[in-house]
C-alpha positions in Angstrom: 5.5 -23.6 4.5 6.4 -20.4 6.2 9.7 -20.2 4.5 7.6 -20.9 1.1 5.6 -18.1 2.1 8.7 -16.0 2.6 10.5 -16.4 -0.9 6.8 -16.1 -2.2 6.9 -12.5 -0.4 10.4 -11.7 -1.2 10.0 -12.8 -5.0 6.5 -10.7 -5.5 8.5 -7.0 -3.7 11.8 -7.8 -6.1 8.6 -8.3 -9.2 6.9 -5.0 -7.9 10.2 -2.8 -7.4 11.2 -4.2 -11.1 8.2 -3.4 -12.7 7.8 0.0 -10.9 11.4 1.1 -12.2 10.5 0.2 -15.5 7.2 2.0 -15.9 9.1 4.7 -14.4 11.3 4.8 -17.1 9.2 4.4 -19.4 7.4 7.3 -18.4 10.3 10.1 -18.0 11.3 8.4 -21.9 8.0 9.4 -23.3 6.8 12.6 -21.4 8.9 14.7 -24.1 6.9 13.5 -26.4 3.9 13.9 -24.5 4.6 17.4 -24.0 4.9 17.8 -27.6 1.7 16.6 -28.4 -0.2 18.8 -26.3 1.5 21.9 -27.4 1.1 20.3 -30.7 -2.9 20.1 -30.0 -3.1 23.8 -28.5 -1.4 25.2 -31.6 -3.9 23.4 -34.2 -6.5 24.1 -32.3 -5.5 28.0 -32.0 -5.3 27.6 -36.3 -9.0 26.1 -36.4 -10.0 28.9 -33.8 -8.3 31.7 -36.2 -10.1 29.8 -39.5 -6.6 29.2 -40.9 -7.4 25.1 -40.5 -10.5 22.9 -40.4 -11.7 20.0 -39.0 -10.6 18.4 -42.1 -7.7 19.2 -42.5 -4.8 16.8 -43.0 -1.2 17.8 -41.3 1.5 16.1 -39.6 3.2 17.5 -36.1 5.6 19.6 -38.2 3.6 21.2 -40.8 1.4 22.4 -38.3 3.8 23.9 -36.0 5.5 25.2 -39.1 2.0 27.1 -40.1 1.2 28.0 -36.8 5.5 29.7 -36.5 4.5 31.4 -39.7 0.8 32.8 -39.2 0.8 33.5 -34.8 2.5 35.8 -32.5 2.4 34.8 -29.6 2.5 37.4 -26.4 1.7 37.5 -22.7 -0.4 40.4 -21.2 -1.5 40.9 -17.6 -5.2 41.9 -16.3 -4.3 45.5 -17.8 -3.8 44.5 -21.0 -0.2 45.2 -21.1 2.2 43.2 -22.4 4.4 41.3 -19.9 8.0 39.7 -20.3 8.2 36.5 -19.2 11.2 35.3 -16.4 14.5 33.2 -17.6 13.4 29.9 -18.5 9.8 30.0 -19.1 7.7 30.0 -22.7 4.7 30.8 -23.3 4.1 27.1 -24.3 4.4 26.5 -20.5 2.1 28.5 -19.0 -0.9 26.6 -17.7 -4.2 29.3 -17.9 -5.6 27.0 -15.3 -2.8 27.0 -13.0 -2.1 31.0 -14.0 -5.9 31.4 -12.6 -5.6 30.6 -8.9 -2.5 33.5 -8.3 -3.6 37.1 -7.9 -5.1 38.4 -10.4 -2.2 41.1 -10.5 0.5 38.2 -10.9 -1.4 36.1 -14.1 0.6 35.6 -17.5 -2.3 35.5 -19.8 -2.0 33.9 -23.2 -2.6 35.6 -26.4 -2.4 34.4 -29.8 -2.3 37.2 -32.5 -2.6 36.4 -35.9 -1.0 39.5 -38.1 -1.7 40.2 -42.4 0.4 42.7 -43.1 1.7 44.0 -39.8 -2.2 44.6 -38.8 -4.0 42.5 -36.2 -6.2 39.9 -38.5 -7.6 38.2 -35.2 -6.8 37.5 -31.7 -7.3 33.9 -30.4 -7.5 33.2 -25.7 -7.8 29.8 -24.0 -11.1 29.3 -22.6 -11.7 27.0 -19.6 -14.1 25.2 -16.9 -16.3 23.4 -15.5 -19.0 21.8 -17.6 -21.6 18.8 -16.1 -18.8 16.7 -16.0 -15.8 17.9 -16.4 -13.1 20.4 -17.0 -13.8 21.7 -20.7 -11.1 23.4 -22.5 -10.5 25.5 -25.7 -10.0 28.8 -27.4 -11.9 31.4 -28.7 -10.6 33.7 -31.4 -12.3 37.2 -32.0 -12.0 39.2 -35.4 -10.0 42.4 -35.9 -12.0 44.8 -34.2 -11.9 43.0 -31.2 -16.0 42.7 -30.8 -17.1 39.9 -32.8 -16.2 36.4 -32.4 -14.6 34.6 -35.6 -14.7 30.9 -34.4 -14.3 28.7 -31.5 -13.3 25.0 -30.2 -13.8 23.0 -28.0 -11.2 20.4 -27.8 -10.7 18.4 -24.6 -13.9 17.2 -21.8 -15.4 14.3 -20.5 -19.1 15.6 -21.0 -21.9 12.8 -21.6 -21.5 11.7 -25.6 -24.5 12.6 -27.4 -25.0 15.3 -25.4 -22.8 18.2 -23.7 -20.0 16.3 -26.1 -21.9 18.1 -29.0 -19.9 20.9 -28.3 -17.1 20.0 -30.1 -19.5 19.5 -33.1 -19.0 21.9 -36.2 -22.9 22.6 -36.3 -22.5 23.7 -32.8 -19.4 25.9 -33.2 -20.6 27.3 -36.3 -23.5 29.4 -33.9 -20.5 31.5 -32.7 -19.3 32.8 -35.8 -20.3 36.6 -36.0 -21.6 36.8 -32.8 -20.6 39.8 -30.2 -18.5 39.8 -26.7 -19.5 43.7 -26.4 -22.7 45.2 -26.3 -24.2 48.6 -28.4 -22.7 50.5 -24.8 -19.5 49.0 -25.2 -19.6 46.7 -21.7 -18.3 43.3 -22.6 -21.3 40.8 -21.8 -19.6 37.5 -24.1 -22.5 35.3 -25.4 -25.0 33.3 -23.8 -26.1 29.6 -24.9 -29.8 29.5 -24.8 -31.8 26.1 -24.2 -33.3 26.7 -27.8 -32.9 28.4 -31.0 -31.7 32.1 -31.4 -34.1 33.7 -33.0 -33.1 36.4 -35.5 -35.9 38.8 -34.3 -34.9 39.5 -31.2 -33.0 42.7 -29.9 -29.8 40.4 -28.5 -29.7 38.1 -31.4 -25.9 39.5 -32.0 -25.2 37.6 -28.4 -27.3 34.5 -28.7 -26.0 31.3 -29.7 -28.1 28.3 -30.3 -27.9 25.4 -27.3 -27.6 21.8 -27.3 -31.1 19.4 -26.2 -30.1 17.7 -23.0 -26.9 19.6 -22.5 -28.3 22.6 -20.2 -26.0 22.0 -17.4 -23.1 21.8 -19.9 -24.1 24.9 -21.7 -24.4 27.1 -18.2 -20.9 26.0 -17.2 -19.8 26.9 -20.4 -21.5 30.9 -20.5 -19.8 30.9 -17.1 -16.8 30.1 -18.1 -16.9 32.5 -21.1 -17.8 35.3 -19.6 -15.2 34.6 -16.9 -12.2 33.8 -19.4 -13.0 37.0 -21.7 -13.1 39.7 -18.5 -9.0 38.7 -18.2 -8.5 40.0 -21.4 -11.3 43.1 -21.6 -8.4 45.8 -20.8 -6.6 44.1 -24.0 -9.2 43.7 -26.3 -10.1 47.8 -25.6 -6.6 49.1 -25.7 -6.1 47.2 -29.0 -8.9 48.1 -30.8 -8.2 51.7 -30.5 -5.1 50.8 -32.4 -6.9 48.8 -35.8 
């Protein structure tokens, strides 16, 4: 019996080892193309934040990095709003905004996505992050030409509770960002505020009011956190820019 329960032992370890190798394998095989995919998602989502995509539209992994190649420059710029060159061996596809957030605020690459008619600035497109009810939320947020006034917005990755905060990723719920402003008459950037209700068009801060989600309060007050925290990075670029359009 005990030498049963030996080649029983042995057997099981060789199973494990085997089957640990292989899913290891597996997993260096496909993380390539995992990699792709996200930078895939970030680009299409950066076209749907610039309006040059919908929710609706129909393209394969090529086309849209083909579109995206074609329509975005894409820089990095530190807290002064300068434009920084990145070291040997990094893109700008693997900078991490989350990761670039816990360094000094003097040593952040921050991600900008510029999208150019004519050799003029059309719109400007920054990764948004943090914490909602649930979860991490993350997406972009693209602002027109004169830097002020947002031109659209996603929402494209969380775990908030469906039905609910997850109506954030909802086109009726973007929408409400459209045409609103980051900067107020005085010029100090203030971003937007989700309200529990409706915005309503009478009052004096309409222009920074967006209209909330029922049940989704604790999701919406992550998310004017997070706003307002993400767009201060980039307020020295938005200014210096804008003196230029």
């Amino acid at each position: 019996m005990q030498r049963s329960n030996y080649y029983s032992f042995v057997f099981i370890s060789i199973i494990t080892v085997v089957c640990a190798g292989l899913l290891s394998v597996t997993s260096m095989a496909l993380k390539p193309r995992q990699e792709l995919n996200e930078i895939v998602e970030m680009k299409k989502n950066i076209l749907k934040a610039v309006g040059i995509i919908d929710n609706q539209t129909k393209m394969s992994q090529d086309e849209i990095l083909s579109v995206f190649n074609r329509s975005i420059e894409s820089r990095i710029v530190n807290r002064n709003g300068e434009s920084v060159i990145l070291p040997d061996g990094i893109s700008i596809d693997n900078i991490d905004p989350e990761l670039e957030e816990q360094k000094n605020p003097d040593q952040q690459y921050l991600p900008v996505y510029i999208q150019k008619i004519n050799g003029e600035i059309a719109s400007c497109c920054v990764p948004i992050f943090g914490k909602g009810l649930w979860s991490t939320i993350y997406g972009y947020l693209a602002l027109e030409n004169d830097l002020k006034t947002i031109k659209g917005v996603t929402f494209y990755k969380h775990g908030e509770t469906p039905g609910l905060g997850a109506e954030i990723v909802a086109d009726w719920f973007t929408e409400n960002f459209k045409g609103k402003k980051i900067f107020d008459k005085e010029g100090k950037l203030t971003s937007v505020k989700i309200l529990k209700g409706k915005a309503l068009e009478s009052s004096p801060d309409f222009a920074h009011k967006v209209d909330g989600i029922s049940g989704a309060t604790k999701t919406c007050d992550g998310v004017n956190i997070f706003l307002l925290k993400d767009l201060q990075k980039y307020e020295r670029f938005f200014i210096n820019n804008r003196s230029s359009n």
